[in-house]
N, C-alpha and C positions, 0 to 999 in steps of 0.2 A: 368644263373643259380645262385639261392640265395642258401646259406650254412642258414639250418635253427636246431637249436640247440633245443633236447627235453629240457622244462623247468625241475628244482628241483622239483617243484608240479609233472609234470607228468600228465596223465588223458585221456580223451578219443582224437582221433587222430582229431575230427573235430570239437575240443574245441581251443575257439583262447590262452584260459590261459595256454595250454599244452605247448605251447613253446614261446621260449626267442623274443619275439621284436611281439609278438600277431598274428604273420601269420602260414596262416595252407598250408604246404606243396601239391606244384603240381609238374605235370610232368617233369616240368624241372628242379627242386632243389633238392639235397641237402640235406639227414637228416642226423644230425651228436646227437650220444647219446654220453656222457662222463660220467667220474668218477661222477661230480654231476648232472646227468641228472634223472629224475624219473622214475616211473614203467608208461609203456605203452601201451595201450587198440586199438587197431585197432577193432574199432565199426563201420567202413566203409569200402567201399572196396576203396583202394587209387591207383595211382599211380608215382613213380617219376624217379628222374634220377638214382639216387643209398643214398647209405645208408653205413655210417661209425659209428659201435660200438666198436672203442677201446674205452679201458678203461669201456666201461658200464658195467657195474655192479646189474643191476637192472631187473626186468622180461618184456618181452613184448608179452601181451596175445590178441591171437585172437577170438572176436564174431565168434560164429556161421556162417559160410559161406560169413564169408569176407576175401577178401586177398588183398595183398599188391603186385604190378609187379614195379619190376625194370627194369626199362628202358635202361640203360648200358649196363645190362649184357644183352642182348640179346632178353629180353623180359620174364623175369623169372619171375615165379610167385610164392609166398610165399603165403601157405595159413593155 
């Protein structure tokens, strides 16, 4: 499991510039938003292991009929 950090830019979710080190999150990582972390577009339907937003501060909006499942919790799905 990679720890993958929303970049400052921010952007759509299967944009490699959306986050820190240019990898786009799968099912077994890891998103972590922070204080400097961007505003976030889920334009795909994703899935991964879980999802840390302390300190985020920023919006993360979803496309039309895509969602986001965490894998951790049980199988939950954010849409």
């Amino acid at each position: 499991m990679a720890a993958i950090t929303i970049s400052a830019a921010g952007g759509n979710w299967n944009s490699t510039a959306t986050w820190v080190g240019g990898v786009i999150p799968t099912t077994t990582d890891h998103v972590i938003g922070n204080v400097t972390s961007g505003q976030l577009t889920i334009n795909v339907s994703a899935s991964i292991q879980r999802m840390d937003l302390t300190g985020y501060n920023n919006t993360i909006t979803f496309n039309s009929g895509q969602t986001l499942t965490l894998n951790q919790a049980g199988g939950t799905t954010v849409s």
